[in-house]
N, C-alpha and C positions, 0 to 999 in steps of 0.2 A: 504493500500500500504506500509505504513512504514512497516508494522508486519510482510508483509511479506518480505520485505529486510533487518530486523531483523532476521527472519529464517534462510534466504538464509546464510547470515551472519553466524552463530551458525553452520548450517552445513557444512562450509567450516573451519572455524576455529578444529572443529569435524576430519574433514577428516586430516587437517594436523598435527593434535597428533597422529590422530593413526597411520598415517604415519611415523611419528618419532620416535614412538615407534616399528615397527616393521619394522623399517630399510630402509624407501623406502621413495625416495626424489624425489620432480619434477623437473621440467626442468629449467635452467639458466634462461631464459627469466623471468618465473614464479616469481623467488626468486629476480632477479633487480625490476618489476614489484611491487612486493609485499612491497619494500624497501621502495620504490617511494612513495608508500600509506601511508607511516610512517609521521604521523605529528609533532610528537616529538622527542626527541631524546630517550628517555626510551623504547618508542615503536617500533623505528631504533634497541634496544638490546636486545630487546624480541626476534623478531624477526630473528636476528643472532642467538643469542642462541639455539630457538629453530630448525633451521637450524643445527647448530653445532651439535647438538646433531642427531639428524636424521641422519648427514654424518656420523658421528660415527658411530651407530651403523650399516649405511649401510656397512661400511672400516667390520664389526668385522663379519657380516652377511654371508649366503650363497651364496648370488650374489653378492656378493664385487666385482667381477671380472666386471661385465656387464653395474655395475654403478661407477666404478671408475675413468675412462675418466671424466661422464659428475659431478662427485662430486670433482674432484680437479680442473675443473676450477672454479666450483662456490666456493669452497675456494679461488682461484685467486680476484675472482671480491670480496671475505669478507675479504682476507688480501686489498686490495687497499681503502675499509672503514677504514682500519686503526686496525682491530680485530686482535685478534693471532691464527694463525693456527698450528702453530709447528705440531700438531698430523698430518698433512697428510704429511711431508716432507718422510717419507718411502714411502709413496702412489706414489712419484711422481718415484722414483728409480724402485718401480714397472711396471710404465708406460714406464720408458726407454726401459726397457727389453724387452717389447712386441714386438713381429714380423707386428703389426700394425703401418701406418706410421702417421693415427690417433693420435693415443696412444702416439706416442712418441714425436709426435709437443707436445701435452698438458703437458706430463712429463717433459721435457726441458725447457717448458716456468716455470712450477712451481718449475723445479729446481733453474733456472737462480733468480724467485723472492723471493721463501720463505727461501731459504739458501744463506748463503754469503762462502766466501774462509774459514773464521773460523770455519766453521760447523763439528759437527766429523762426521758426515754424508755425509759427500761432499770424505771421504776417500773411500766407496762403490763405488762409482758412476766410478772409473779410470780403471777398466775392462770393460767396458762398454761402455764408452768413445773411447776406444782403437780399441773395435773391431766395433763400428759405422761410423769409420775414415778409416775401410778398408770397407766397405760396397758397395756395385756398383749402387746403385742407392744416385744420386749426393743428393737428395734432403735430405737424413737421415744424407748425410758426411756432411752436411750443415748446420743442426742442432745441431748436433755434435762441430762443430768449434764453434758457435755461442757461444754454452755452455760455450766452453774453452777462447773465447773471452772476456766473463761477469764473471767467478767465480774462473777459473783456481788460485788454490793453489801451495804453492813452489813444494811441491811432484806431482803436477799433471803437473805442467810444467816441471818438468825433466822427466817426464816417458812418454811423450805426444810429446813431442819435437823430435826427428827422425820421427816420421809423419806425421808431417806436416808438416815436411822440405821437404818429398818426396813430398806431395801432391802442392807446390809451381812449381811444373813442371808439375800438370795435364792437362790437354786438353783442361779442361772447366775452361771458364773467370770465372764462377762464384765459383768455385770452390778455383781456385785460388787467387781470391780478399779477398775470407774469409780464407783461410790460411794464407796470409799475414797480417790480423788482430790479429789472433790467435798467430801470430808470435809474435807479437807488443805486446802481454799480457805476453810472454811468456817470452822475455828478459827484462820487466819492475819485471818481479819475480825473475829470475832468471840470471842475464846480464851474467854469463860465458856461457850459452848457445849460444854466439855473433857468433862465429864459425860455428856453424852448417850452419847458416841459410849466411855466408858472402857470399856462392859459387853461391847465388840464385838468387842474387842483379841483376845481366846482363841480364838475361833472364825476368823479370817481367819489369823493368825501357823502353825496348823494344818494352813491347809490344801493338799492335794498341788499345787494349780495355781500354777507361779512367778510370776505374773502379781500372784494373789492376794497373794499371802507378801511379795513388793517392794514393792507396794501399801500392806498393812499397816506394813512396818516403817519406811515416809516415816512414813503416820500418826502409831506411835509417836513415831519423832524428834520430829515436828511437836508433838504433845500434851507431850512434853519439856520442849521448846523454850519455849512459852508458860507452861506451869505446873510447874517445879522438883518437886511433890509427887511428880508421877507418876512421877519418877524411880525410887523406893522402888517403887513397884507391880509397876514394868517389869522389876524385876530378878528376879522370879522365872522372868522367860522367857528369860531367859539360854541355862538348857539345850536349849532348843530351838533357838534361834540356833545353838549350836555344834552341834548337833545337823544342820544343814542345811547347816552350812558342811562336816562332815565328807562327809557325803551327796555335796557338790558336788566335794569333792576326791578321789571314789575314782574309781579306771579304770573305763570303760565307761558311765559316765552317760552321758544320752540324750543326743543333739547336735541336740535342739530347738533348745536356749535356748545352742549354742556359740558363741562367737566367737574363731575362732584358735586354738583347742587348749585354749581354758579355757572350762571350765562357768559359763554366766551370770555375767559379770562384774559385772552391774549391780546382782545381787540381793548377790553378796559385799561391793561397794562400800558397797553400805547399809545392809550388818549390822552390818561394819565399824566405821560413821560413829557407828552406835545401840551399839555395845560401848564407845567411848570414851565415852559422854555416862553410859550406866549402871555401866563400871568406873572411874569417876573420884571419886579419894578413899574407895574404899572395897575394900581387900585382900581379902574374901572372895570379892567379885563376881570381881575381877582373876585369883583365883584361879583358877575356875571357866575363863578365855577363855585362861591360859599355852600349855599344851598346842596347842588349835586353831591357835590365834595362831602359835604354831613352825611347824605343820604347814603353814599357810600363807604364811607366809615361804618355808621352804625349798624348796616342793613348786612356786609359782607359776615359768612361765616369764618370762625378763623379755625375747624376741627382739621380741615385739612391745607393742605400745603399750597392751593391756590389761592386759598382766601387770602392764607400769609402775606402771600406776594402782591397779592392787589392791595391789602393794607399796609404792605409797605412804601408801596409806588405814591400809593395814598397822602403818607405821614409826609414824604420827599418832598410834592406836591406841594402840602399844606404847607412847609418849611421853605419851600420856595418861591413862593408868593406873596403878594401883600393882602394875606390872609387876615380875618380877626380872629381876635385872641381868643375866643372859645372852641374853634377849630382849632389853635396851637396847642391848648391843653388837652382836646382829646387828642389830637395825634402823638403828644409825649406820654399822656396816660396810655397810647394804647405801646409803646415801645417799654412802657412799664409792665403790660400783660409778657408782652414777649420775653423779657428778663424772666418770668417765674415759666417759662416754658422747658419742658426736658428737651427741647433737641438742642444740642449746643448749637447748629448753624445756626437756629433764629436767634436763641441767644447772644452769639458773635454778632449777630447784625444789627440788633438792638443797640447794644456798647456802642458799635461802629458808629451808626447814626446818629445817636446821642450826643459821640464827643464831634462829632461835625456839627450839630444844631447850640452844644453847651456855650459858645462866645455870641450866639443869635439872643437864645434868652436863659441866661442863666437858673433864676427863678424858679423856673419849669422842672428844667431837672434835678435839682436840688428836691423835690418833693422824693426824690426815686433813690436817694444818698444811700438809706439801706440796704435797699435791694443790690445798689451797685455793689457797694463794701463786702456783698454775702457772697458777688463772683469770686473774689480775692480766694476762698475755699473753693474753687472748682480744680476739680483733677486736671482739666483739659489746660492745656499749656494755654494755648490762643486765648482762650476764654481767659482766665488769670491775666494777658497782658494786655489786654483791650480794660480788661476793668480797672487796672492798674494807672494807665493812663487817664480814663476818664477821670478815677478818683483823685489824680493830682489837678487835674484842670478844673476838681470841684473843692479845691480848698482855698479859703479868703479868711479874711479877722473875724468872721462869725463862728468858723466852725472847725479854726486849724487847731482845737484841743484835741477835737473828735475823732479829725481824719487822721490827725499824724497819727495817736494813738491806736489805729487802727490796721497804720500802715508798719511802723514797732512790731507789734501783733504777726504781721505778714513775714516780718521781715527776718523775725525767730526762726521760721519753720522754710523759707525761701529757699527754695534754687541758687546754686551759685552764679549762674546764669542770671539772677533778676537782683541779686543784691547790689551791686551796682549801681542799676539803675536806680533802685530805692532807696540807697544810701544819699544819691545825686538830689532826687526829690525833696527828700526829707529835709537835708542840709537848708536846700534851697527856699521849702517852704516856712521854714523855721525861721532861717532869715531875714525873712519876708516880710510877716503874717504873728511874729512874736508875741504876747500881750505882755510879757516883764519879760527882764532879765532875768530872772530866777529862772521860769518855766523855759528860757532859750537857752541857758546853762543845762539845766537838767536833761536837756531834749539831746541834744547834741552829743555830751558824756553817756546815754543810754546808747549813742548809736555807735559810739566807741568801743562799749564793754561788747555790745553785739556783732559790732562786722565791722573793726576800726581797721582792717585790712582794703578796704573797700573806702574810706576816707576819701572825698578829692583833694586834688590838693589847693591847698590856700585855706581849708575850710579851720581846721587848728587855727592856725593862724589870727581868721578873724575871731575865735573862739578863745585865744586868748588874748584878743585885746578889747572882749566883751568884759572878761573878767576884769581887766585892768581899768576900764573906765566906769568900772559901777564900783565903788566903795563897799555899797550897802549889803553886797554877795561876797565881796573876797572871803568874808571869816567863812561862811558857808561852804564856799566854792574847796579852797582848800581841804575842810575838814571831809568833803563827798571825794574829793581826789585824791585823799588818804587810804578811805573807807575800800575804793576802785582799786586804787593800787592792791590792799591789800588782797583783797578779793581775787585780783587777779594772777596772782602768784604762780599757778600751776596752768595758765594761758601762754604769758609771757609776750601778750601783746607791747611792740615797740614805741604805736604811737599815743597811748592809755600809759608806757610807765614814763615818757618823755614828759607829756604834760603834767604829769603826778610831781613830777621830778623842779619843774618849772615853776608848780604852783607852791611846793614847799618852800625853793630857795627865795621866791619874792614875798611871802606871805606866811613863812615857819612861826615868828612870833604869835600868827593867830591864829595859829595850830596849837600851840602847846597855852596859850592862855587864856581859851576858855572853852566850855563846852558847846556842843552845834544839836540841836536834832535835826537828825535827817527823815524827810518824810519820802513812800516808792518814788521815783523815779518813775515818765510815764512811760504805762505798759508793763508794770511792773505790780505785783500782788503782796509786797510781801508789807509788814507792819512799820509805823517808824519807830526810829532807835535813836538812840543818844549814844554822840561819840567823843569819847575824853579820850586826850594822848595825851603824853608825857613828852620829856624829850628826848628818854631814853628810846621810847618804842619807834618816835618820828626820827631817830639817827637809825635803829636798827633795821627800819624799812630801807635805806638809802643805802646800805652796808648788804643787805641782802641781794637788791638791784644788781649793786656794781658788782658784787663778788660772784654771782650767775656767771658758768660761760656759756650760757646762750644767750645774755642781754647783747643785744643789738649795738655796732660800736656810736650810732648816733645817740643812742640810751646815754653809753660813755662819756659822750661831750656834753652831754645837758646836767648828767650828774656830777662831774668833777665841776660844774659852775654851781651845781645845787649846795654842795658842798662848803665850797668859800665863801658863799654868802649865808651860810647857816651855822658858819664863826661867831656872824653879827645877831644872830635868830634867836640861835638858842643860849641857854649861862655858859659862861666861859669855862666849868669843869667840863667841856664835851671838848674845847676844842683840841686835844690833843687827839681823841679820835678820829677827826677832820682832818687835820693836819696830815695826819698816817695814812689814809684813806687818796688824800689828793697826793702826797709824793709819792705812793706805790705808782705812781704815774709814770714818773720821770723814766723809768727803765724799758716803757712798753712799747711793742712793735710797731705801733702807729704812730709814725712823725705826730701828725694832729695833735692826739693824746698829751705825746709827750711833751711838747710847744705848752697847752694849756694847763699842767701840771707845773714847771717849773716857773711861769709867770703869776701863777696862781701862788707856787711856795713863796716865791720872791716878792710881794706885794705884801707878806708878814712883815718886811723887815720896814716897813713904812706906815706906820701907826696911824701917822697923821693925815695922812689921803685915804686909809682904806675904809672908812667910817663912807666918806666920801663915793669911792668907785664903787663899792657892793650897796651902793643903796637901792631900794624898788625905781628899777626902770620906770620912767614917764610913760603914762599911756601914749596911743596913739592918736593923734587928731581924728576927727571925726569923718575929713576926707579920702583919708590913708585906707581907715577902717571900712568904709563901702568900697576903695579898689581892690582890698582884698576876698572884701564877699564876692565880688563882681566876677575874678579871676575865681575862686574855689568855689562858688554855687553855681547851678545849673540853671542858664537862662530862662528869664519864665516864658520862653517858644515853646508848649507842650511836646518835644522833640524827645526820638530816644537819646541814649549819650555815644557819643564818635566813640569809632573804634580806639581813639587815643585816651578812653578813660583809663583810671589807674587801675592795674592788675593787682590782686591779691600776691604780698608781698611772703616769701617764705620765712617761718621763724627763724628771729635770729639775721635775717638779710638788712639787705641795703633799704630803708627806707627812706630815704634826704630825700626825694621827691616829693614826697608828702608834708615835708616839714618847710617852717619860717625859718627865718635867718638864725644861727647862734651866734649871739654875741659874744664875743671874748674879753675877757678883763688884761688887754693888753695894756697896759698902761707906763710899763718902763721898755719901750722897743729898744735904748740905747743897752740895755742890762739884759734882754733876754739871753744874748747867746753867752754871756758868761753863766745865766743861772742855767742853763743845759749847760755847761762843763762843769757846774759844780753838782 
């Protein structure tokens, strides 16, 4: 049995070489059939090939003519494998030409697929074109449009264009709907051809067939679209749009053109799309579409997925015109139903739209704050960065307690991917949007302990010279940068123990003399405390710091200045532990280090200036202090942040991009390089 379907085999493979070889192919079926049987993919190219070549030689042979029909479709179905056919694109110019109406559906189908507008082949085919568009049987002018609909080139649309402007007044709806298509390709090529086709608007937008009427009103769009003028022309068909749209929303229309319970959704979509573009900026038009426009808000079902989409063409609409405001709030209430919707797409498109309409009327959606804040918990990536952004474009001095602590919240449980960005916002909105200093201190140091990896840079910066120009926080500020530092111990974040570090040596005295209560931090659960130091424990914090070796070497430099100004901070029995502290300096691998340790030692032997040089730094002006917000917060463009935001930096690495200047206590430059040789 096998041997013999081994045979059977052998003489079938037989018959399709010599087939191939002498120019004669079987039938479409045959060749899908035969694909199907391919187990691999080599055997899937054999098998085209040898195809290929058989069609070939059938194109070169004596009955080219008899098998050219059925050999350019089965090129059809081996161009959609993905092969190349180029060699039959004249086979199909042959097939137009035929007086068969066979012949010429297959040659159009293989014109429209195996050639595009760039083809230099596609310049033959425009006599042909021309005279299948005068033709009296509809079904060849049919094909004809169709062609011109899918490939029409600039020269084919201007040579092509006078006839099917005639033909937009033929007899037959179907004739006429695909003219109107045709039309629609013809001024996307060629838009000064807008003319021809304006005279033809009145008679198509009239007429009963929906085919016709959705037809026409792309056209309009399209003639819109390319020439602004027409705007003004188009608006006196306003009342017949509404007019159709009414039609479509009463009980009992036909259920030709239904889908789901609603009348032709495609043709509402598009009237829809053509009311924004002609009531926009102009309250009479707007006027004219209020009415309809409620009707079809309230009247459309939203259970299925066409309702959806007319009510959202709808809300666009309504957002795009010089609507009144009771139509503005239903259309944001109804993108408020689509937020509590399970499919994420209408939920992405809600968010979407929203933060496109949020700088129209803020107001409006602010009513919907919660619902937006509840996306921030969706699994779906999209959905969390859509809601993300709208929720920064909805914070202002009413409610930036609310949202930051919201966005804190987010930013615990965040992607590494999104912290970042949310680190970028937060700073920024903080900045902003403050109500004290306190609550801008607190906000900022939370986003530290949480992702101070993620820091932009400049933001430190202005962050400490918030501190430095409030008085009324420093004892605070300090005693929470203690509290952080210590907390942070087994983190060993660099830019949380630099400013720990900074806020000690300018403000240690009101560390160690008095006590602070600390209340959460926002976003934060836990109870307040009261925090007493010593200044034993505020030296053993700074001892602990430096003597880590994975403190960060910019840590280094902030700490051996935290150091010699905490000579002056704390009682004089500490300083010999200071002192020990900053000259283990002098020997260490880092020129820098070593530079700021020996002018640091050497500035001891000057009593009477060093009261002087370690005093609290002067704030910074008040104009200093917004170029550095300006430089480290994130523009209020509701923008994501450039790929040049700052990377999360690895423990222990190079952080000086994130950081302000250090200042050094250089003060004898003519002595420093004797005190490095001594």
């Amino acid at each position: 049995m096998d041997q013999a379907l081994q045979a059977i085999e052998a003489v079938q493979t037989g018959v399709q070489n010599l087939q191939a070889f002498i120019g004669v192919t079987g039938k479409l079926r045959d060749l899908i059939r035969q694909v199907r049987a391919c187990k691999t993919a080599a055997e899937e190219r054999d098998a085209v090939a040898k195809e290929c070549a058989a069609i070939r030689n059938s194109f070169s042979g004596e009955s080219a003519g008899a098998n050219r029909c059925r050999n350019v479709a089965k090129l059809l179905f081996i161009h959609m494998l993905g092969f190349s056919t180029q060699f039959g694109q004249m086979e199909c110019l042959k097939l137009i030409v035929s007086p068969q109406y066979g012949d010429k559906r297959v040659g159009y189908l293989g014109l429209m697929l195996l050639l595009d507008e760039n083809s230099e082949v596609l310049t033959l085919v425009t006599n042909s074109l021309q005279h299948d568009l005068h033709e009296s049987n509809q079904l060849v002018v049919g094909l004809a449009l169709c062609a011109l609909s899918s490939i029409a080139s600039i020269g084919i649309a201007q040579d092509c264009a006078p006839d099917v402007e005639k033909l937009l007044t033929h007899e037959s709806a179907y004739i006429k709907k695909k003219a109107a298509l045709a039309a629609v390709r013809i001024l996307r090529k060629c838009p000064q051809t807008a003319e021809t086709f304006a005279g033809r608007i009145k008679g198509l937008i009239t007429d009963r067939n929906h085919a016709v009427v959705l037809c026409s009103v792309t056209l309009m769009k399209t003639m819109c679209d390319v020439d602004h003028h027409y705007i003004e022309d188009f608006r006196k068909y306003v009342p017949n749009m509404v007019k159709i749209l009414k039609q479509l929303q009463q009980i009992g229309v036909s259920t030709e053109h239904e889908v789901n319970g609603i009348a032709d959704p495609f043709l509402q979509v598009m009237i829809l799309r053509l009311m924004r573009v002609l009531g926009k900026n102009d309250p009479t038009t707007s006027e004219q579409m209020n009415d309809i426009l409620a009707q079809v808000m309230t009247n459309t079902e939203t259970t299925h997925n066409v309702g959806n989409a007319i009510l959202y063409e709808g809300v666009q609409t309504i957002m795009g015109i010089a609507s009144e405001s009771g139509l503005r709030i239903l259309a944001v209430n109804i993108l408020g139903r689509f937020l509590a919707n399970k499919d994420n797409n209408i939920r992405y498109v809600a968010l979407n739209t929203l933060h496109k309409i949020v700088d129209i009327d803020t107001p409006l959606v602010q009513r919907h704050r919660n619902t937006i804040v509840d996306c921030l918990k969706d699994p779906d990536i999209s959905i969390k960065r859509r809601a993300l952004d709208l929720t920064y474009a909805l914070v202002n001095e009413s409610n930036v307690r609310v949202l930051v602590r919201e966005l804190l919240s987010f930013l615990i449980a965040a992607d590494p991917q999104f912290r970042s960005d949310i680190v970028s916002k937060i700073c920024w909105a903080t900045e902003q949007y403050a109500p004290s200093k306190r609550w801008h201190f607190d906000t900022i140091l939370r986003v530290l302990t949480i992702a101070a990896e993620f820091v932009p840079e400049g933001v430190v910066a202005s962050f400490l010279a918030v501190i430095s120009q409030s008085p009324e926080i420093q004892s605070y500020a300090v005693h929470r940068l203690y509290a952080a530092a210590i907390a942070d111990a087994s983190q060993q974040r660099p830019l949380l123990q630099l400013v720990a570090l900074w806020a000690m040596g300018e403000f240690g005295d009101l560390l160690i003399q008095s006590d602070s209560a600390l209340s959460p931090l926002p976003g934060e659960d836990e109870a307040p405390t009261t925090v007493q130091v010593g200044p034993d424990a505020a030296l053993s914090l700074v001892e602990s710091i430096l003597n880590n070796p994975l403190t960060a070497p910019i840590v280094h430099q902030y700490g051996l200045t935290c150091c010699v100004k905490l000579t002056l901070r704390l009682p004089p029995q500490f300083s010999p532990r200071l002192r020990t502290l900053i000259e283990k300096y002098q020997s260490h691998i880092t020129v820098e280090l070593q530079q700021r340790s020996c002018e640091y030692s050497n500035l001891f032997k000057f009593e009477e200036v060093r009261s002087t040089v370690l005093d609290r730094l002067p704030p910074p002006p008040e104009k200093e202090l917004d170029t550095k917000q300006a430089a480290g917060a994130k523009s209020p463009q509701r923008a994501s942040p450039s790929p040049a935001s700052p990377q999360p930096a690895a423990p222990g690495g190079d952080v000086r991009t994130h950081l302000p200047h250090v200042a050094r206590c250089n003060v004898l430059p003519q002595d420093s390089v004797a005190a490095r040789g001594n």
